[in-house]
N, C-alpha and C positions, 0 to 999 in steps of 0.2 A: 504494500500500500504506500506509494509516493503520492505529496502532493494533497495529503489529506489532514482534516484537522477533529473530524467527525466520522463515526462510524456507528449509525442507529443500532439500537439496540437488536432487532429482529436479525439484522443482519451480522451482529456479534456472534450470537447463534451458529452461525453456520463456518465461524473461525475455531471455537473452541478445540482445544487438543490437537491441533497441528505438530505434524512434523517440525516444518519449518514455519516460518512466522517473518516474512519480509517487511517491515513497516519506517516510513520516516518519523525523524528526530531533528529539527533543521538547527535549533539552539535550546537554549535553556529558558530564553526567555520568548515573550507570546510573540503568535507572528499570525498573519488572518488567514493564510491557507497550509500549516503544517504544524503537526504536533511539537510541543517542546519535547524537551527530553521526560520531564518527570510526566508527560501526559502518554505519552509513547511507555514509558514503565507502567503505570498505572494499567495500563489496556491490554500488557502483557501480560501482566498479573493477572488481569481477570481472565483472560483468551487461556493461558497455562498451557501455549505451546511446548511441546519440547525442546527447541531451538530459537532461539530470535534471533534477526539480524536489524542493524538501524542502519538506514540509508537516507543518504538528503543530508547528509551532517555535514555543515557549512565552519567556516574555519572559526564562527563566532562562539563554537562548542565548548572549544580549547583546543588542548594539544590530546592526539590519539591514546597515549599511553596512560596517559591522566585521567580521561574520561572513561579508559576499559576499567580503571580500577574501582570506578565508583558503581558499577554494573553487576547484575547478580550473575551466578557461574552462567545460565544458561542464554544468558546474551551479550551478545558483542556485538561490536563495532564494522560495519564493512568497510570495506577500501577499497579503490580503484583497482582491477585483477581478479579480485574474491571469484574462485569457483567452489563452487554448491556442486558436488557428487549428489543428486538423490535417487 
């Protein structure tokens, strides 16, 4: 999910238990078409994907290494290159 800052609830539903779990993160703070970072955790945590990946992470995030640390084990940060085996 790039590009989004909303995801209705009905259609929550149909994310729950994923594998993977692709969704943007653009910063930390609000922005009118993409999740911040804690909104983008927030919706992981309820979804309880297996995997998450954040994409859309704009350089206003921080720095890469810094922001993995503050990430729970089952999500991380993409980066330019990232291949997904599924």
């Amino acid at each position: 999910m790039t590009d989004a800052n909303f995801i209705a609830p009905e259609e929550q539903d149909k994310l729950r238990n994923l594998d993977v779990l692709v969704i943007n993160a653009l910063r930390k703070t609000t922005h009118v078409s993409h999740f911040t970072l804690a909104e983008a955790l927030d919706l992981i945590a309820l979804l309880k994907p297996k995997q998450a990946y954040i994409t859309h992470v704009s350089h206003q995030m921080g720095l890469h290494a810094e922001v993995q640390k503050e990430l729970p084990p089952n999500v991380s940060l993409a980066y330019d290159g990232l291949v997904l085996n599924l």
